[in-house]
C-alpha positions in Angstrom: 0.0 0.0 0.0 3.0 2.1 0.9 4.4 1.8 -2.5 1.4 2.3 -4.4 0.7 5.6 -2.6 4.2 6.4 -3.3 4.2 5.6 -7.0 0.9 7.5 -6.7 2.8 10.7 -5.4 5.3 10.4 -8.0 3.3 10.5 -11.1 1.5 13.3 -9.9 5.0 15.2 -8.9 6.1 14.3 -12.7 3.0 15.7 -14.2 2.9 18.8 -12.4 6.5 19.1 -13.3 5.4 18.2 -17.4 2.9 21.2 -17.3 5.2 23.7 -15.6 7.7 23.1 -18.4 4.6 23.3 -21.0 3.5 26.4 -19.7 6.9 28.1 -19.8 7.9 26.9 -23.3 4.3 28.7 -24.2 5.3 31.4 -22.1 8.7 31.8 -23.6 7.0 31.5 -27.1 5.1 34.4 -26.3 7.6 36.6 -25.1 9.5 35.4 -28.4 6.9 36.5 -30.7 6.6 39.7 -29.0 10.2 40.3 -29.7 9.9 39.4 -32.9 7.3 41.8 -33.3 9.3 44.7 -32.6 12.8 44.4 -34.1 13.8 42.6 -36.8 14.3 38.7 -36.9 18.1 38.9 -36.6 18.4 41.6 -34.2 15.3 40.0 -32.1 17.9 36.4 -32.2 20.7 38.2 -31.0 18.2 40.2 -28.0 16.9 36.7 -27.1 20.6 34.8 -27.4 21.8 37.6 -25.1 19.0 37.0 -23.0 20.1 33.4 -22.7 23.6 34.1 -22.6 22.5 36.3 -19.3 21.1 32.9 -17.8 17.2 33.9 -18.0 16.1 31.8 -20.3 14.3 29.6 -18.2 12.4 32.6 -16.7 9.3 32.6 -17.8 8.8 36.1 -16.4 12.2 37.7 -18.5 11.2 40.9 -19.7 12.5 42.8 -22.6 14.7 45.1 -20.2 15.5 41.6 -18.9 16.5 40.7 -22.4 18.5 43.9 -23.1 20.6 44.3 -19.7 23.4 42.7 -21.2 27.1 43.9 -21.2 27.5 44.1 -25.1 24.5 44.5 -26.4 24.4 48.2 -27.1 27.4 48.1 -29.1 27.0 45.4 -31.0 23.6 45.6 -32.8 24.8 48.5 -35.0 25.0 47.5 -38.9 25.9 49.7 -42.1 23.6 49.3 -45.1 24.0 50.5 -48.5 21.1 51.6 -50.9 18.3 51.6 -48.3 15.6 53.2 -49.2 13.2 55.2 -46.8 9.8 56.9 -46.9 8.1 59.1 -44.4 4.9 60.0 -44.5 3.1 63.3 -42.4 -0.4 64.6 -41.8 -1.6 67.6 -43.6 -3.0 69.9 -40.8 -2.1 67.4 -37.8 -1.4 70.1 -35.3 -4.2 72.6 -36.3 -7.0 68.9 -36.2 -5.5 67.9 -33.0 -5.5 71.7 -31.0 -9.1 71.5 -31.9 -10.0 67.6 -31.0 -10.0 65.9 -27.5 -7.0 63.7 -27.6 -8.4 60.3 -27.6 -10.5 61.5 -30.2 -6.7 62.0 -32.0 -5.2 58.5 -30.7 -8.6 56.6 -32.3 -7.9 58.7 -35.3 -4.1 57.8 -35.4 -4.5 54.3 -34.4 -7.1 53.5 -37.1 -4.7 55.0 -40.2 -1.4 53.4 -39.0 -2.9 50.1 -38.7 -4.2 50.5 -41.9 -0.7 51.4 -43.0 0.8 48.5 -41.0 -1.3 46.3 -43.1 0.0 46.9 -46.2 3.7 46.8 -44.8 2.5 43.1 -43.7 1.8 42.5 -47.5 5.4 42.5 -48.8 8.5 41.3 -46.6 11.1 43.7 -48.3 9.3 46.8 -45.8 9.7 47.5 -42.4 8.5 49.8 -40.1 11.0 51.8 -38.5 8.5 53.7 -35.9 6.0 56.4 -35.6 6.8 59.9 -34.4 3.5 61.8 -33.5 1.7 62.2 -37.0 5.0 60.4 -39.0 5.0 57.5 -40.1 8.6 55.9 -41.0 9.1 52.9 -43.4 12.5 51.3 -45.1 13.6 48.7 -47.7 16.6 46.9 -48.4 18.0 46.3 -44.3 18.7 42.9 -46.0 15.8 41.3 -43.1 13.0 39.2 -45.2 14.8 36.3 -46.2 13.9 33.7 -43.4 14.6 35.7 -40.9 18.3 35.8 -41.5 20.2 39.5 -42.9 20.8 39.0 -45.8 22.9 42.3 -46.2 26.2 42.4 -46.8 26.7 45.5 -44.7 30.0 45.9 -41.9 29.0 45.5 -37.9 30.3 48.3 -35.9 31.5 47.7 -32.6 32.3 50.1 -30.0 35.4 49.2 -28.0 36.4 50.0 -24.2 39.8 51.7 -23.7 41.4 47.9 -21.7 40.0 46.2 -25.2 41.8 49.2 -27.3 45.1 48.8 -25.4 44.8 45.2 -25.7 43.8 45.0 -29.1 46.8 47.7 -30.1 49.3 45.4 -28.4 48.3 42.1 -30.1 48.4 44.1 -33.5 51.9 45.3 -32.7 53.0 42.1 -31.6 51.5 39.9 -34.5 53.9 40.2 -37.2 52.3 37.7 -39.4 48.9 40.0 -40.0 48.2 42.5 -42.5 47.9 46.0 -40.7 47.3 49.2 -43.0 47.4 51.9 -40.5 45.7 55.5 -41.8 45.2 59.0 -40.4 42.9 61.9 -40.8 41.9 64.9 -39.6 39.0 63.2 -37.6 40.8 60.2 -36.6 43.2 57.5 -37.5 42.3 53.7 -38.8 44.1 50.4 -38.9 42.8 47.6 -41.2 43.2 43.9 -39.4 42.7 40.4 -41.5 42.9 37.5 -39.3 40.9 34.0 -39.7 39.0 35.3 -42.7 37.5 38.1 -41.1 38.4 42.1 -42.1 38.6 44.3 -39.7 38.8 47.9 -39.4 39.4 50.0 -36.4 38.7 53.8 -36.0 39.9 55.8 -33.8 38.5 59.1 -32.8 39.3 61.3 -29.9 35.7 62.5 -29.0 34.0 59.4 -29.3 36.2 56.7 -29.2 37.9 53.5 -30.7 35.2 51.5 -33.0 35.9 48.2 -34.7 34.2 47.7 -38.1 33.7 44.2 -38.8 33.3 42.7 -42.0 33.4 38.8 -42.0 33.4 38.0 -45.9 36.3 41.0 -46.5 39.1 38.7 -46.2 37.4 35.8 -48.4 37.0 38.4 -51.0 40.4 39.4 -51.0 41.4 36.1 -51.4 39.8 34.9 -54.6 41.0 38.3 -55.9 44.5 37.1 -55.2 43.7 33.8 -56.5 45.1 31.5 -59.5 44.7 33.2 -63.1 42.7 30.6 -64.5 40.1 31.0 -62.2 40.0 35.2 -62.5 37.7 35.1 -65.3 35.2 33.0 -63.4 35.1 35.0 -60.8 34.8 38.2 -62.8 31.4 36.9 -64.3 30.5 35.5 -61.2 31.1 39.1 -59.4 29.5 41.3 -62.2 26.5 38.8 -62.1 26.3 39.6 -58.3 26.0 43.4 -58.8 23.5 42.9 -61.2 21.6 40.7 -59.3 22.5 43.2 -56.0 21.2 46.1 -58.4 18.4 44.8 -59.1 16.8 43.8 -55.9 17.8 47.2 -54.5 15.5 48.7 -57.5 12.8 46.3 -56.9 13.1 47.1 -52.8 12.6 51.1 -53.7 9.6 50.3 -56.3 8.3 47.9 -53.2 8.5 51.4 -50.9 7.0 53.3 -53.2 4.0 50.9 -54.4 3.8 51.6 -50.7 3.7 55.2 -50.9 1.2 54.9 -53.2 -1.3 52.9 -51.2 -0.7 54.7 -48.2 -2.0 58.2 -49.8 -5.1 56.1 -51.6 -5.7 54.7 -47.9 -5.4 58.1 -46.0 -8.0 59.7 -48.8 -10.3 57.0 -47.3 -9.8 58.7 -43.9 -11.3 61.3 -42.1 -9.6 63.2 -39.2 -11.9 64.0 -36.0 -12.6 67.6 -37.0 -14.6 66.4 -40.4 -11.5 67.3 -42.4 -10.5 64.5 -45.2 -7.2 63.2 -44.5 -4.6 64.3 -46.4 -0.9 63.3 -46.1 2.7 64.3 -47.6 5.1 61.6 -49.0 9.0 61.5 -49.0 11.4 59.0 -50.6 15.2 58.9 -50.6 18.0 56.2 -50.9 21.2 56.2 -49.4 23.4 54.7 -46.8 22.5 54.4 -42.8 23.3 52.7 -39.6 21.1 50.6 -37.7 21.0 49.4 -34.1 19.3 49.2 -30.8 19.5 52.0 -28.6 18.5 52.1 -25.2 18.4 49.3 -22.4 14.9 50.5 -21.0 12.5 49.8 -23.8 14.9 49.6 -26.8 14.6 50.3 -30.1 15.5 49.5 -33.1 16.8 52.5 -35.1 18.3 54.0 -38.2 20.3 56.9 -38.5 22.3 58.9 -41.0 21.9 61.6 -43.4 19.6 59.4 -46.0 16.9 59.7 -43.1 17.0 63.4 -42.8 16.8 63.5 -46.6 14.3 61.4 -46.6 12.7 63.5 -44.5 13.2 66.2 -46.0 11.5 64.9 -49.0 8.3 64.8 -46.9 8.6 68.2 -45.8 9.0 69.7 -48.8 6.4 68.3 -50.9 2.8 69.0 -51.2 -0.6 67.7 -49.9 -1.5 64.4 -51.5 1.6 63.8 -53.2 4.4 61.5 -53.4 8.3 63.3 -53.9 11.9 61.5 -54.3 14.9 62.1 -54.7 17.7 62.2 -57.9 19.2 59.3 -55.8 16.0 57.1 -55.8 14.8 58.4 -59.2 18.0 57.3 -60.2 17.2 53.8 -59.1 13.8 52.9 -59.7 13.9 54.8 -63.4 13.4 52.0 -66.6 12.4 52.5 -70.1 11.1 49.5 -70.1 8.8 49.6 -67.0 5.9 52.6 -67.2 4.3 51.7 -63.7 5.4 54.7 -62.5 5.2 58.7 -64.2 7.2 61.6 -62.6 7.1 65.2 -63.1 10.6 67.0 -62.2 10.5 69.4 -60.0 14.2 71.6 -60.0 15.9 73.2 -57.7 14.0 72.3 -54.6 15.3 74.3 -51.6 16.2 71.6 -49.1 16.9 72.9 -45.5 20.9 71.6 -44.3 21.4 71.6 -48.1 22.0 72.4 -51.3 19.0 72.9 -53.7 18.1 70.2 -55.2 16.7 68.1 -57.9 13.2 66.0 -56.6 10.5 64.4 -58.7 6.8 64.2 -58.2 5.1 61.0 -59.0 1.8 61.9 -61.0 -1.6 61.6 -59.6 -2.8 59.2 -61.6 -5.1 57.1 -58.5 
């Protein structure tokens, strides 16, 4: 009888223990998805892996400040990305509509166009949405983020390094005879270029900021089959011109994706109607270029872009009209074929362009 009730006791000990582990895998699922939900699949990875790493993964009750109280994290999320393109849009008469509305009455009003918007960024997995600033609304394409979750960009890691890891990094440079070191100077800083176990590497040093390290893991391997046998250079000369055609292409077909984008999100807001009976009208700026990206912040992080494309891009917004869409030379440049008439522009010179020089924009015509 003893050892009946005992095997009794067990079972039940071993299935309360088999739906405690249930409910924190679904748990950890949820707090997965949620992550997932707010930075992009490989920088969500690398939250949760830190997370891990931090010896919380078993916590069912790990929060995302849990997630980002890490020692690296901040300075190793940030990315470089080449031909992003990025579109803002902003409310025609926001501040006016929402003096003269209660503000709930503005949130329900908000709320209801950008999840309309985020709808149509759900349709295609070249966009994502960067954030919302009051009335602006902030999307970008070609981060290198919608193949299966993995970057698919080829764009260099930045790292920011302490000053122990800059002195110890400068004294195994100095001591390693058998790396390549090219070592640079500037009036804003100096550089040294490091390949070691097929990585490039670049460190910057500057004296207001710091020393950064610029990672680029397929340098090296590049640099190799340039130096490699000459019966194999012609190979690799089609096989590297049929990259950048291929690389050209998507980057064309990414802006065209943001601005099919653009497109729908001025047809939606038309549908709209703002709290003080106005109809909704918005402003639309495109512009391609360069930026950083990264997570800032430990308390409630986010994932960012910055660089100058961004103000441009903004700037675009800013400077164009009610209901219309304007881009840049850059992204005209870009998204222009003679073979492909889905889009019409009007050119609009010499735009006055505040931090800049005037500048050449285009309008894409009204033809919705």
């Amino acid at each position: 009888r003893r050892l009946f009730i005992w095997k009794k006791i067990t079972r039940a000990q071993h299935e309360k223990v088999e739906r405690c582990k249930k409910m924190v895998e679904v748990e950890k699922e949820k707090r997965d998805d949620f992550i997932y939900s707010m930075f992009p699949r490989p920088v969500a990875k690398e939250l949760i892996k830190h997370g891990e790493e931090n010896g919380k993964d078993n916590d069912h009750n790990m929060t995302i400040k849990d997630v980002a109280l890490v020692h690296n994290l901040g300075r190793s999320m940030a990315c470089m990305h080449k031909d992003v393109t990025i579109l803002f849009t902003d409310i025609v008469g926001f501040t006016p509509m929402a003096n003269a509305c209660q503000p709930y009455e503005v949130m329900h009003f908000l709320h209801n166009l950008f999840s309309a918007f985020d709808e149509l960024i759900e349709m295609d997995m070249h966009l994502w949405k960067v954030e919302t600033v009051g009335d602006a609304f902030m999307v970008a394409a070609g981060l290198g983020i919608e193949e299966d979750g993995e970057s698919s960009s080829s764009g260099v890691v930045v790292e920011m390094l302490s000053p122990s890891e800059t002195c110890s990094r400068n004294m195994d440079s100095s001591r390693n005879t058998d790396s390549n070191s090219v070592i640079a100077s500037s009036d804003t800083g100096s550089s040294r270029v490091l390949e070691d176990s097929g990585n490039s590497s670049t460190i910057m040093s500057y004296g207001r900021t710091g020393t950064f390290i610029l990672m680029d893991p397929k340098g090296a391997q590049r640099k190799a089959k340039e130096n490699s046998m000459n019966q194999m250079r012609k190979e690799q000369l089609v096989l590297s011109l049929s990259s950048s055609m291929s690389s050209a292409t998507g980057k064309r077909d990414e802006a065209k994706v943001v601005i099919n984008f653009g497109v729908s999100a001025l047809q939606e807001a038309r549908c709209q109607q703002m709290p003080n009976g106005e109809p909704c009208q918005i402003r639309v700026g495109v512009h391609t270029g360069s930026v950083c990206s990264g997570v800032v912040g430990r308390r409630m992080p986010r994932f960012c872009l910055y660089g100058d494309t961004v103000n441009t891009a903004s700037r675009m917004e800013s400077t164009s009209i009610p209901g219309r869409m304007q881009i840049s030379q850059t992204t005209y440049n870009l998204v222009i074929d003679g073979d492909d008439e889905l889009f019409e522009w009007e050119p609009r010179k010499g735009v006055v362009v505040k931090g800049k020089e005037k500048m050449n924009t285009y309008f894409l015509k009204d033809t919705f």
